[in-house]
C-alpha positions as CSV (number, residue, x, y, z in Angstrom):
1,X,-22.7,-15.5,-8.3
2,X,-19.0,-13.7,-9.4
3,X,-19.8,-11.5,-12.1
4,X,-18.1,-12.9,-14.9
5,X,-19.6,-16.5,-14.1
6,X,-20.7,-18.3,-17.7
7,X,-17.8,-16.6,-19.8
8,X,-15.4,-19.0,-21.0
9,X,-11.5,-18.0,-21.6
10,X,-9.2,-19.8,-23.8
11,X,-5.4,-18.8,-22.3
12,X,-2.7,-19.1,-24.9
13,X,-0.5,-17.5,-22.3
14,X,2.8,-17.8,-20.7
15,X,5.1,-16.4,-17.8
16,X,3.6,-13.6,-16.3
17,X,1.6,-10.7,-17.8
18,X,-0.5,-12.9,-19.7
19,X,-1.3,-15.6,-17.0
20,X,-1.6,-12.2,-14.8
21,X,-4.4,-11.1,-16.9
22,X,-6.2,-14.7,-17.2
23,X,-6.3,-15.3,-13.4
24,X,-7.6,-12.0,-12.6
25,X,-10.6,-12.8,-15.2
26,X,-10.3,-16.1,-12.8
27,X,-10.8,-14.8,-9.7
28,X,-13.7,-12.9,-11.2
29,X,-15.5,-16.4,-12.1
30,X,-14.6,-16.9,-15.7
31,X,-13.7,-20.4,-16.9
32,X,-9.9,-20.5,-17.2
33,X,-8.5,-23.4,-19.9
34,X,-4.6,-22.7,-19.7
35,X,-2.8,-24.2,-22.9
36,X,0.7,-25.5,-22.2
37,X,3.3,-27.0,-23.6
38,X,3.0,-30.9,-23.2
39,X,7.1,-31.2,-22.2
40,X,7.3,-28.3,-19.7
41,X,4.7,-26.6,-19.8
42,X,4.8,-23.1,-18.9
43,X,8.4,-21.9,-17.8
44,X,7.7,-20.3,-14.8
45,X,7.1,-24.1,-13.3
46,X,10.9,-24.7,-13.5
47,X,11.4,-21.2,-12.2
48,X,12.9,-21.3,-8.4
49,X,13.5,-21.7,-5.8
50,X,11.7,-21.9,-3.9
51,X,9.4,-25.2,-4.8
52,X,6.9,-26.9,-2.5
53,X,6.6,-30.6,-3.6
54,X,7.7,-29.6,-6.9
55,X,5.3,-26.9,-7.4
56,X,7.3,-23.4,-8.0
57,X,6.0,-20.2,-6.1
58,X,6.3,-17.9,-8.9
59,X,3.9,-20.7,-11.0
60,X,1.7,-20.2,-8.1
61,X,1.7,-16.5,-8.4
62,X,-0.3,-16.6,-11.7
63,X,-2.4,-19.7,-12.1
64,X,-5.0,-19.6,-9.2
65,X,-8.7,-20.6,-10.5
66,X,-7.4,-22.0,-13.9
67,X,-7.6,-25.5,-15.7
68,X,-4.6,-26.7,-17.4
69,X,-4.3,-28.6,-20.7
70,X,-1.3,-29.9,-22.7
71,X,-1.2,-29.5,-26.3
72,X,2.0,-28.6,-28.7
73,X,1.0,-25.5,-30.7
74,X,3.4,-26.6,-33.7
75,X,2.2,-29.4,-34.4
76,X,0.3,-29.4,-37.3
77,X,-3.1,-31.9,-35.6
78,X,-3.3,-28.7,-33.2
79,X,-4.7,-26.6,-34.9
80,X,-7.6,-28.6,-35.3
81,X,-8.4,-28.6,-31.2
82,X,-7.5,-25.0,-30.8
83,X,-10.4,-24.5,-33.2
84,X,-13.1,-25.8,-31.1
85,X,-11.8,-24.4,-28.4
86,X,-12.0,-21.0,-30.0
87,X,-15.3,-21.7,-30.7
88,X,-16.7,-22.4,-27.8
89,X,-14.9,-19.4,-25.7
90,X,-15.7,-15.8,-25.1
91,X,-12.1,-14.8,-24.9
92,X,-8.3,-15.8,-26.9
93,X,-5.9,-14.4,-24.8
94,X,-2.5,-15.0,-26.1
95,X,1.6,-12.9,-25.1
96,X,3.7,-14.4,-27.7
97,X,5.8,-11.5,-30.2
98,X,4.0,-10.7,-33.1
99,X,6.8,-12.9,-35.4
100,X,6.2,-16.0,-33.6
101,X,2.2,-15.4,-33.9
102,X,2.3,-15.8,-37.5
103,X,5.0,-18.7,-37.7
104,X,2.2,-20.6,-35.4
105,X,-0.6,-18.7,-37.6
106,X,-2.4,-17.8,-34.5
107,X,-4.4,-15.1,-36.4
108,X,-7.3,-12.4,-35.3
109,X,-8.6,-12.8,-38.7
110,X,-8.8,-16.7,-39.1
111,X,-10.4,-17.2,-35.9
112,X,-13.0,-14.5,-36.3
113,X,-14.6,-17.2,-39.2
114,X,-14.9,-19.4,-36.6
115,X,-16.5,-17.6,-34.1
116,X,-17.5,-13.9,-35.5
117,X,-17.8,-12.1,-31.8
118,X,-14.6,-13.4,-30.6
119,X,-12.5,-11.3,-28.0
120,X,-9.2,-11.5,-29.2
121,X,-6.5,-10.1,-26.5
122,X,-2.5,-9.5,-27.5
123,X,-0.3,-9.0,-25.1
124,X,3.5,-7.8,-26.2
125,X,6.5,-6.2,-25.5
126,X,5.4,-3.6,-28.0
127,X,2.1,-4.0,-29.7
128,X,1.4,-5.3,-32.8
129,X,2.3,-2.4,-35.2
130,X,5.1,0.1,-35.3
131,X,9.0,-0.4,-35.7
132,X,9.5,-2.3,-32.7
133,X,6.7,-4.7,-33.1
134,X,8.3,-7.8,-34.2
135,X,10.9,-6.8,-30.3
136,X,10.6,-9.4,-27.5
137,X,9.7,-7.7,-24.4
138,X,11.1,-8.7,-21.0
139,X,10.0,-6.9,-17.8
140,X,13.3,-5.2,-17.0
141,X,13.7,-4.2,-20.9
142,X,10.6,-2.4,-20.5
143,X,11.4,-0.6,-17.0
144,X,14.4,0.7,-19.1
145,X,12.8,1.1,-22.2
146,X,9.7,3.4,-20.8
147,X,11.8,5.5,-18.2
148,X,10.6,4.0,-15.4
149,X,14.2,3.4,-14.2
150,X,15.4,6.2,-15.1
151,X,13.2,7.6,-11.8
152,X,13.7,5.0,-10.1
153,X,16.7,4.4,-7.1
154,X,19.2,6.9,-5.4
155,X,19.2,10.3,-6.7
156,X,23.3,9.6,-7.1
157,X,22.9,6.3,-7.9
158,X,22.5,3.8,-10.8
159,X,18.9,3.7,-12.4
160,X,17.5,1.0,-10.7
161,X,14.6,-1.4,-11.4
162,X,11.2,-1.9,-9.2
163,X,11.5,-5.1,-6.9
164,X,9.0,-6.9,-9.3
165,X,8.2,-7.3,-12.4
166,X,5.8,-4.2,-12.5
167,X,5.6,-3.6,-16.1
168,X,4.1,-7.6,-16.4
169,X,1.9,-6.5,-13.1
170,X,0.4,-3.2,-14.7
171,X,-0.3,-4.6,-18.4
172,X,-2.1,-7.6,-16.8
173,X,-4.3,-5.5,-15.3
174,X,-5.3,-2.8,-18.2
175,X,-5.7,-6.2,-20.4
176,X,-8.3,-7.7,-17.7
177,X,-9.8,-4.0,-17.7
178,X,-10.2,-4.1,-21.6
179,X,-11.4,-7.3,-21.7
180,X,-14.0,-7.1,-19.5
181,X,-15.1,-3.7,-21.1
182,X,-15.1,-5.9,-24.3
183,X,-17.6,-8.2,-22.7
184,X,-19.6,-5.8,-21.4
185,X,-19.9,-4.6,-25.1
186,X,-20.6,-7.7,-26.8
187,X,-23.3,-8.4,-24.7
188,X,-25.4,-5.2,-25.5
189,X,-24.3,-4.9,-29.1
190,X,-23.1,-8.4,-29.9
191,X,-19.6,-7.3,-31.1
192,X,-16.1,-8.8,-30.7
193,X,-12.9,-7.4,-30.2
194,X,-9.6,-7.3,-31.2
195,X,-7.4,-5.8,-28.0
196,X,-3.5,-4.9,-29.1
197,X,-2.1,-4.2,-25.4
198,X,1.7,-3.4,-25.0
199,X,4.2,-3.7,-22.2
200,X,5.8,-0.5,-23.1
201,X,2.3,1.8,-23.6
202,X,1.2,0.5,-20.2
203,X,4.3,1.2,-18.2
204,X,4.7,4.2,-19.5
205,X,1.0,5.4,-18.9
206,X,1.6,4.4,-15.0
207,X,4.2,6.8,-14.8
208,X,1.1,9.1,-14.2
209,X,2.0,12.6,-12.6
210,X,6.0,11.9,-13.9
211,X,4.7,11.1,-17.4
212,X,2.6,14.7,-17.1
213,X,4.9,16.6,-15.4
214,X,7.2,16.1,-18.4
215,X,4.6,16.8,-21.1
216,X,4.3,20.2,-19.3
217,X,8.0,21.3,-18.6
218,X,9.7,19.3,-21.0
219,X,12.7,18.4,-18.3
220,X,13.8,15.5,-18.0
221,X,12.6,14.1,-14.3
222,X,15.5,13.1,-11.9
223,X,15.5,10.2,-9.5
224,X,14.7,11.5,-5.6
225,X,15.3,7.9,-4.3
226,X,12.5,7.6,-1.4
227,X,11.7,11.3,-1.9
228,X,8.7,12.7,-3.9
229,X,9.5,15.1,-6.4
230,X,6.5,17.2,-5.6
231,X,5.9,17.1,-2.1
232,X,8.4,17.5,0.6
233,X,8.5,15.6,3.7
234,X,7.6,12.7,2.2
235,X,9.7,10.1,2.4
236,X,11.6,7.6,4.5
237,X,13.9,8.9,7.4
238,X,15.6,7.1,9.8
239,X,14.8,6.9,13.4
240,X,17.0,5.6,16.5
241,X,16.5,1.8,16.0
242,X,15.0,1.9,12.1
243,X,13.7,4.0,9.1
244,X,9.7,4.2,9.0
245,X,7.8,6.5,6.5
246,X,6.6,10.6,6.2
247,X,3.9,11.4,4.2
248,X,3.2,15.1,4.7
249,X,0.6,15.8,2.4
250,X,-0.2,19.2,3.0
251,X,0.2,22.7,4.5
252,X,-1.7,21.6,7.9
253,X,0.0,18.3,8.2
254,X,3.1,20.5,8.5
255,X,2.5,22.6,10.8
256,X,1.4,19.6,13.0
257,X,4.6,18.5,13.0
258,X,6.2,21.5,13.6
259,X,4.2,21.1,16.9
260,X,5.3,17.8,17.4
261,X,9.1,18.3,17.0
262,X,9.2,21.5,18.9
263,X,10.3,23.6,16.1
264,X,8.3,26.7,15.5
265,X,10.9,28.3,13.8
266,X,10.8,26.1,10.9
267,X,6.6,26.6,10.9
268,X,7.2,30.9,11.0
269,X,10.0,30.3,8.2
270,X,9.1,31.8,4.6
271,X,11.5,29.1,3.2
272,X,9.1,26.0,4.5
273,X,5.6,28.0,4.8
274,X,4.2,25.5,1.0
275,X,4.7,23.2,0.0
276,X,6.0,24.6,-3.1
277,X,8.4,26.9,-1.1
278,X,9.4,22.8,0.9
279,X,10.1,21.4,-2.3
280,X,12.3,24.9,-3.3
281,X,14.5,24.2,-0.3
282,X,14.0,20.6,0.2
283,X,17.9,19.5,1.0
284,X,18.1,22.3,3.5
285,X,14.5,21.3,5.4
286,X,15.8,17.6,5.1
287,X,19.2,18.1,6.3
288,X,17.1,19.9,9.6
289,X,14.5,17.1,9.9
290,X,17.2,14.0,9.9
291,X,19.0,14.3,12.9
292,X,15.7,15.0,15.1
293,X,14.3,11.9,14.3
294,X,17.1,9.9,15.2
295,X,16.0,11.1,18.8
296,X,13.2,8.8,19.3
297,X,12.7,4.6,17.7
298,X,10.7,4.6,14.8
299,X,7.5,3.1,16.5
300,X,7.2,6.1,18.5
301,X,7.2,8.8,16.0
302,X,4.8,6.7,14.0
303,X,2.3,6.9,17.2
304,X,3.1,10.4,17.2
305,X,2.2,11.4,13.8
306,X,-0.9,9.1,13.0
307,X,-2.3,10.3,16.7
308,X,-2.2,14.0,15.2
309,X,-3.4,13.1,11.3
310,X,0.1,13.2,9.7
311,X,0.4,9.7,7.9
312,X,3.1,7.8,9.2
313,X,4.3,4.1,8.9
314,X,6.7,1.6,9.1
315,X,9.0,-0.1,6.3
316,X,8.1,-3.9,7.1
317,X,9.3,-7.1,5.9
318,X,7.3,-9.4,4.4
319,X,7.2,-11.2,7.8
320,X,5.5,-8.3,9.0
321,X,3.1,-7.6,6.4
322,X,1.6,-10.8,6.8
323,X,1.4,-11.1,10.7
324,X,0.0,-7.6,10.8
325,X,-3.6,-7.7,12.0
326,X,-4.8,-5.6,9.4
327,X,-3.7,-8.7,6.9
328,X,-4.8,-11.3,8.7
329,X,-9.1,-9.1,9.3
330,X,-8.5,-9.1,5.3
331,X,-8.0,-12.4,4.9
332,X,-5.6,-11.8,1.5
333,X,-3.4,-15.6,2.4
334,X,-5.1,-18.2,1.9
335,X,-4.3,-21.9,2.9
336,X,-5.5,-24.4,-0.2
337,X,-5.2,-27.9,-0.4
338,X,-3.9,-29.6,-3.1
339,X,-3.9,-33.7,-4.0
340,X,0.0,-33.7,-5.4
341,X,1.5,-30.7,-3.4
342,X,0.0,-30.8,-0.5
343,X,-0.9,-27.7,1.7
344,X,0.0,-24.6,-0.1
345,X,-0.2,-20.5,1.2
346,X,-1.2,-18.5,-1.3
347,X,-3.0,-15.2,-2.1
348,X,-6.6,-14.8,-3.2
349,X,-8.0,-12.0,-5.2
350,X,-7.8,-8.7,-3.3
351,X,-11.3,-7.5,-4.8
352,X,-14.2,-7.3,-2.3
353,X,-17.5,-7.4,-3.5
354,X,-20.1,-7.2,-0.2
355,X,-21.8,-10.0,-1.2
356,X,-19.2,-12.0,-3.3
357,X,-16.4,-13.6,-1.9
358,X,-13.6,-13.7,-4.2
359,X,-11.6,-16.8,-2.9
360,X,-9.2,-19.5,-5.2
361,X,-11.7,-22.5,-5.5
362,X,-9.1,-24.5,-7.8
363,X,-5.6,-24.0,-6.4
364,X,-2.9,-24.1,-9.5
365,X,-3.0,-27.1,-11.4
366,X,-0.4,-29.9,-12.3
367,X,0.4,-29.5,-16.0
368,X,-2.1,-31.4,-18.2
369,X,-4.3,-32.3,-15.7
370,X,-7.4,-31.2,-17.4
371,X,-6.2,-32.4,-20.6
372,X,-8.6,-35.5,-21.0
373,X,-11.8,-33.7,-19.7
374,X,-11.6,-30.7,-21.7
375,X,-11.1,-32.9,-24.8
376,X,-13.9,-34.7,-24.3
377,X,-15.8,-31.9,-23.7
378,X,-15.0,-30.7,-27.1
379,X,-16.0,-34.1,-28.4
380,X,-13.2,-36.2,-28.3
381,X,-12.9,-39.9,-28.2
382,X,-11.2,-41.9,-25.9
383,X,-9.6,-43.5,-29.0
384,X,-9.2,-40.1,-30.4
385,X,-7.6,-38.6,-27.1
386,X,-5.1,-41.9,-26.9
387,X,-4.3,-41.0,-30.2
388,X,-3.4,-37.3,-29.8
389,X,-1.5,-38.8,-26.9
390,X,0.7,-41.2,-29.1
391,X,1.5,-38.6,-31.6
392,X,2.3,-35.7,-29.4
393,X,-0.4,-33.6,-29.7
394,X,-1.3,-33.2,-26.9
């Protein structure tokens, strides 16, 4: 049994950090119904390419272990179906700003008549209060907005945004982690809750250690490229053939690889001897460590390293990462089939329970094709459901 098996999820959401958040509670076992618009449904199925028979990868990305109905939210016979639907779920979750909220009256307040121990989950740019509330928020906004940039790329270079949409990423995942708190509450205390999650708040709280370090000094943190700013070597260097990664974590690792590269002068030197006294002098103990490994191809030094205990690795494509055998033990790709777009790759749930396996029983759906069932589960008619047809309900 997955542990959140029996919970039922209504997702008003859209794009990514809200669809994010809905598939994790997927993958977990929770019933996913995925409203959509009944024209185009959500916008990331347009979004490529690339496409596989029509079906866009970054859909794909999101919408594992989900049902998907169509119903138009403005029209004024909707409101009437997202009703019972609220009733009979665990969970709203919903990423729309706060201004268009109200102009669809999509309210915490109304819907917690209908069902009193609701879950109610926002997701915005951000939150629901404040100055900025009423603020669209789009990924690369945020990355700006919260710093993240502003540490991020070539210490000389322009501030420079992650490779994906990482602010989306991290908010999905402290929305799953509140609402499954929330459900953990309810069920010993029988309470709802009302969860106000923001873009910015969560991007800025995984800047972790950078976030602290400023709290403490009060200086404003540079950008070091692929350089830590607290620990030095540790970063990528290039070898004969390619660049692979140095991790040197601590005082012992170092002196390891002062052993390795035949430099005991750099191991006996009061400049290099901590790691504080590394990250003192860290251009001149770079500028010493680059042209030695240039010497040897990145594979060997990697062998090197990791046979002593000083973590070591490769930069890999994407190619690589999913030939690797470590990847393929794991078992994260998975190979689904699907009636209208054939046989699609895709990842499952990286969460390993012992005995719970975790992987997409309903690959992502064609838009609206739950729409029928779910009505009728809620009581529908065929009449009825041919009539929410005609009109454009649904």
């Amino acid at each position: 049994m997955k542990p959140l098996e029996g919970i039922k999820v209504l997702d008003l959401t859209r794009v990514l950090a809200g669809p994010t958040c809905t598939m994790v509670l997927g993958d977990l076992g929770a019933e996913i119904i995925k409203v959509e618009n009944p024209e185009k449904g959500d916008e990331t199925r347009e979004w490529g390419p690339p496409f596989q028979n029509g079906m866009s990868a970054y859909f794909v990305c999101a919408n594992r272990n989900k049902k998907s109905m169509t119903l138009n939210l403005k029209h004024p016979n909707s409101r009437e179906i997202i009703n019972r639907l609220a009733k009979k779920s665990d969970v709203v979750v919903l990423n729309f700003p706060k201004g268009h909220l109200e102009k669809l009256n999509l309210q915490y307040s109304d819907f917690c008549k209908i069902k009193p121990d609701l879950i109610w989950a926002n997701i915005t740019g951000f939150g629901l209060s404040g100055p900025r509330s009423y603020d669209s928020g789009y990924d690369i906004m945020i990355q700006g907005f919260s710093g993240l940039m502003s540490i991020t790329g070539e210490a000389s270079g322009e501030p420079m945004k992650v490779g994906v949409a990482i602010a989306d990423v991290v908010t999905a995942l402290y929305t799953a982690i509140a609402i499954v708190s929330a459900v953990y509450r309810k069920e010993k205390t029988g309470i709802g809750a009302m969860i106000d999650n923001s873009l910015l708040e969560c991007t800025v709280a995984s800047l972790v250690n950078v976030a602290s370090s400023f709290l403490f000094s009060h200086q404003t943190p540079k950008r070091f490229g692929n350089a830590h700013p607290s620990i030095v070597p540790y970063e990528v260097f290039l070898a004969i053939d390619t660049y692979f990664i140095l991790a040197v974590g601590n005082d012992t690792q170092w002196q390891k690889l002062c052993k390795i590269i035949d430099r005991k002068d750099l191991a006996e030197s009061i400049d290099f001897a901590s790691n504080q006294k590394r990250v003192e002098n860290r251009v001149n103990l770079i500028e010493t460590l680059a042209p030695i490994f240039k010497k040897k191809k990145a594979e060997e030094w990697i062998a090197i390293c990791t046979n002593q205990g000083i973590p070591a690795g490769p930069v890999n494509s994407l190619q690589d990462t999913f030939s690797d055998p470590q990847m393929i033990h794991r078992g994260l790709k998975q190979t689904t089939n699907h009636e209208a777009y054939g046989t699609i790759d895709l990842l499952r749930s990286p969460i390993h329970f012992e005995d719970t396996v975790f992987d997409v029983t309903k690959p992502p759906p064609i838009l609206g094709e739950d729409t029928k069932a779910i009505l009728t589960s809620l009581g529908y008619s065929e009449m009825e459901i041919k009539k929410l047809y005609f009109d454009k309900v649904i």
